[in-house]
C-alpha positions as CSV (number, residue, x, y, z in Angstrom):
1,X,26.6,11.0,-100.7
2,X,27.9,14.3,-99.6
3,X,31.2,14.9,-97.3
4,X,30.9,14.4,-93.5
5,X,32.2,16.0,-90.5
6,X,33.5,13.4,-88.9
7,X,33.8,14.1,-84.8
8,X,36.4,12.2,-83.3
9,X,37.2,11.4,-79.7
10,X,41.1,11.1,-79.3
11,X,40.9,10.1,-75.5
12,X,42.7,11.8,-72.1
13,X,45.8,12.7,-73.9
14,X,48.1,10.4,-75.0
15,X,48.4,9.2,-78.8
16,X,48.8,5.5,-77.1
17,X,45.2,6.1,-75.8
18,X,43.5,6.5,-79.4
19,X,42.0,4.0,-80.5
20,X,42.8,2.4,-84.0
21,X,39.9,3.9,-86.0
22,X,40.1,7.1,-84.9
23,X,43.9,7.0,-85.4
24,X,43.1,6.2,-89.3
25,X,40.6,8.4,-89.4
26,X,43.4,11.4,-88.4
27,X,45.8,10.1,-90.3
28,X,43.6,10.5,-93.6
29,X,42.0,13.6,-93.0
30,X,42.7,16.2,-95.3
31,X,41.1,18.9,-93.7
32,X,41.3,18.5,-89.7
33,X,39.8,21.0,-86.4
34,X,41.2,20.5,-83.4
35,X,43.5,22.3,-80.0
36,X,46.8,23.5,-81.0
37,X,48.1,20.3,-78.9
38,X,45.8,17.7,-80.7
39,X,47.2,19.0,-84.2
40,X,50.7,19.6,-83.2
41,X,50.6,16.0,-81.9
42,X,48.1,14.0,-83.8
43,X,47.3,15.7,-87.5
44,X,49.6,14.8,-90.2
45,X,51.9,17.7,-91.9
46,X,50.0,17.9,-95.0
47,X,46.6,19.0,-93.5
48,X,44.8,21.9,-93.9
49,X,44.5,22.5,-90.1
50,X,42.0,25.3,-88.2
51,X,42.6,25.5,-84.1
52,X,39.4,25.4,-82.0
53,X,39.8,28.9,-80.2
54,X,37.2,31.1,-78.4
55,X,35.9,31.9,-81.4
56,X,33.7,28.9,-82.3
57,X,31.4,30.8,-85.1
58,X,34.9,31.0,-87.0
59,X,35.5,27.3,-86.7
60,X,32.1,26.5,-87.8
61,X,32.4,28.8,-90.6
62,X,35.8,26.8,-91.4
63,X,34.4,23.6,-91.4
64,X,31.2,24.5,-93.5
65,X,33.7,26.1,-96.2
66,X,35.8,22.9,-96.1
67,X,33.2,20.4,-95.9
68,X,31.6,21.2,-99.8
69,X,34.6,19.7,-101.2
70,X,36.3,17.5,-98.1
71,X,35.2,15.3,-95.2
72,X,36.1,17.4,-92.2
73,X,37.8,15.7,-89.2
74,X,37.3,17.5,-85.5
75,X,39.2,16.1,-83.2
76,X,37.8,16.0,-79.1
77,X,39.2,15.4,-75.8
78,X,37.8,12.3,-74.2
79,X,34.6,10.6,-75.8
80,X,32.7,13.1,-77.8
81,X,29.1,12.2,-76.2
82,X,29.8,13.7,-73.1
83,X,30.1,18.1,-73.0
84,X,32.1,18.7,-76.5
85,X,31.5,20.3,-79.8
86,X,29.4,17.5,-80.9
87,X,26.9,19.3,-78.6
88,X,27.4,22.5,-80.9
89,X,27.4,20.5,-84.3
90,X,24.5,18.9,-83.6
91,X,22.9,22.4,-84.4
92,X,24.7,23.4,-87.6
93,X,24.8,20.2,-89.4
94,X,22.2,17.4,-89.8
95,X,22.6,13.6,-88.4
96,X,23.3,12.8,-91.5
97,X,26.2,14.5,-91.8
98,X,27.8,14.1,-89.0
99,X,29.9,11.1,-88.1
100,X,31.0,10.3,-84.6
101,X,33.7,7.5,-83.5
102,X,34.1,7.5,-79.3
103,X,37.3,7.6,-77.7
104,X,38.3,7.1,-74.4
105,X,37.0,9.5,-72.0
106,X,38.9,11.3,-68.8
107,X,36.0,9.2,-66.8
108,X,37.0,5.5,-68.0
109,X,40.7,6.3,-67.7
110,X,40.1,7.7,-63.9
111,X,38.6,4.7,-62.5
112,X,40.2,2.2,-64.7
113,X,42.9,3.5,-62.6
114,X,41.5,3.3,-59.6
115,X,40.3,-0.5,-60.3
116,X,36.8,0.4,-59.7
117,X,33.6,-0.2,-61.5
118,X,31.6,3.1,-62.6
119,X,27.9,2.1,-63.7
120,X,26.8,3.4,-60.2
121,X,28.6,6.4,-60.5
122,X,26.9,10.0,-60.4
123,X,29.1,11.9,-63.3
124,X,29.4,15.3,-62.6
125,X,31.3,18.6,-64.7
126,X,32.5,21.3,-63.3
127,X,34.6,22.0,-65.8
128,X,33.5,25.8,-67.0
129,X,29.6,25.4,-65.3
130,X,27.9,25.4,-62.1
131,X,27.3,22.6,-60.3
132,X,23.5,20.9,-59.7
133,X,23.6,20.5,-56.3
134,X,21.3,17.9,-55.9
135,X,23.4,15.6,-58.1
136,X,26.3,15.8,-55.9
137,X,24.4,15.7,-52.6
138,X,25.7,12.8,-50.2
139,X,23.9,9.6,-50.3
140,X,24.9,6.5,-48.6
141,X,27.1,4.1,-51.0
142,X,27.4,7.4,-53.8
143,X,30.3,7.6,-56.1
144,X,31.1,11.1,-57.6
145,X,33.0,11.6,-60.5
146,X,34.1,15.1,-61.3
147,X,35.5,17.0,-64.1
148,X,37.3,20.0,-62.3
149,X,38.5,23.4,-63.4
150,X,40.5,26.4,-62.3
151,X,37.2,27.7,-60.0
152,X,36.0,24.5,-59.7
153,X,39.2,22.8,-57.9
154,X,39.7,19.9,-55.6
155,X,39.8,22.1,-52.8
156,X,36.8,24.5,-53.4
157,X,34.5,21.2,-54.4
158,X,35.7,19.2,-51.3
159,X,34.4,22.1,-49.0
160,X,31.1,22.1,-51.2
161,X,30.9,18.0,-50.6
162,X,31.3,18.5,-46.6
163,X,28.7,21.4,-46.7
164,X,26.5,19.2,-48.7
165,X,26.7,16.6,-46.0
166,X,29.4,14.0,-46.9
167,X,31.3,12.6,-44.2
168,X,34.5,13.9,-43.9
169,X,36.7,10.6,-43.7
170,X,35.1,9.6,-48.0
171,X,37.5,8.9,-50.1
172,X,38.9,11.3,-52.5
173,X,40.8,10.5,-55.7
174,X,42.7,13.2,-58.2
175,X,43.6,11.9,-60.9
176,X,45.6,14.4,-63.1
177,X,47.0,14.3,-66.1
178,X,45.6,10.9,-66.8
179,X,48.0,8.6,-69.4
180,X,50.8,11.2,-69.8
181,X,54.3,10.1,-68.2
182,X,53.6,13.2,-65.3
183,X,50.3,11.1,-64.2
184,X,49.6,11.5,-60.8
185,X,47.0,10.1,-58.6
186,X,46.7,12.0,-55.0
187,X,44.2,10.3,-52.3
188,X,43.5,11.6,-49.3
189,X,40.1,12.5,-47.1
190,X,37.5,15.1,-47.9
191,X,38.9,17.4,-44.9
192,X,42.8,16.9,-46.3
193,X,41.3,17.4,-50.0
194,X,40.3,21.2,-48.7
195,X,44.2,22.1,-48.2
196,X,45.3,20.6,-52.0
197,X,46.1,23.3,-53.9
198,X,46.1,23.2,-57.9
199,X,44.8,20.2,-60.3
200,X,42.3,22.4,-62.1
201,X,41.8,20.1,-65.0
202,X,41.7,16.6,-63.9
203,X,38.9,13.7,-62.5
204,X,38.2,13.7,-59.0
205,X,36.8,10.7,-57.5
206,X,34.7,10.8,-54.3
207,X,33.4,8.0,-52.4
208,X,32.5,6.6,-49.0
């Protein structure tokens, strides 16, 4: 059987959020793709280690060269089913060589922190694309869960909510830097949440 690349989700952040496997998996890897803060703080020393830059072609490249003698770990934020490389993988190397174990996404980690069941949740990311409108329309008893960025902030998506017809007393939740000792979880209403400058990268929970 030939080598794998072997996608793994390392969760929000924090090593104590990886779950076993995947933290095996790391530790053996011998040839390991990843951001400069998931090597610095995950990959072993005696890796052979490429960063995942803007220049995916090169990392692809990197992991094709690597993978006809090595399995090839690629470490992703969150769970890799939802918006990561696996997305891009999926076109360069067949099913059956590509190997995925889930991690913990940004998602889980918000409303596990919030107490609150997601099944009825709407997901939504912002997070580098343009939103679909009618997925974050109001409807009575929604729950919105969105992945933010710089463009895409608190603030410019609350005024996009209240435009779109939610009330302005729902609930909002920002949850940033989810499981790293500088957490922080901000409520406040949909009209206060247009004033809240910063927390481009983080969950943002919205609900009546």
């Amino acid at each position: 059987m030939g080598h794998k690349v072997i996608v793994v989700g390392i969760g929000p952040g924090s090593p104590d959020y990886l779950v076993p496997i995947a933290k095996q998996t790391i530790d053996d890897a011998k040839v390991i793709v990843g951001s400069k803060r998931a090597l610095d703080t995950l990959a072993t020393a005696t890796s052979i280690k490429k960063v995942i830059g803007g220049n995916i072609a090169e990392v692809l490249e990197f992991i094709e060269l690597n993978l006809s003698h090595d399995d090839v770990v690629v470490m992703v934020s969150g769970d890799p089913g939802y918006y990561s490389l696996l997305a891009t993988l999926r076109k360069t190397f067949s099913i059956q060589q590509l190997k995925v174990i889930p991690g913990i996404s940004s998602f889980q980690a918000a409303f596990a922190r919030l107490a609150l069941p997601w099944q009825d949740a709407t997901l939504v990311s912002m997070h580098g694309r343009e939103p679909e409108l009618n997925m974050v329309q109001y409807g009575e008893g929604k729950i919105l869960g969105i992945l933010t960025d710089t463009y895409y902030n608190p603030s410019r998506i609350a005024q996009l909510l209240l435009a779109l017809g939610w009330p302005s007393p729902s609930q909002v939740f920002i949850c940033a830097q989810l499981s790293y000792e500088n957490e922080e979880i901000i409520q406040s209403d949909l009209t206060q949440a247009c004033s809240i400058d910063g927390f481009s990268h983080c969950v943002m929970v919205v609900m009546e």
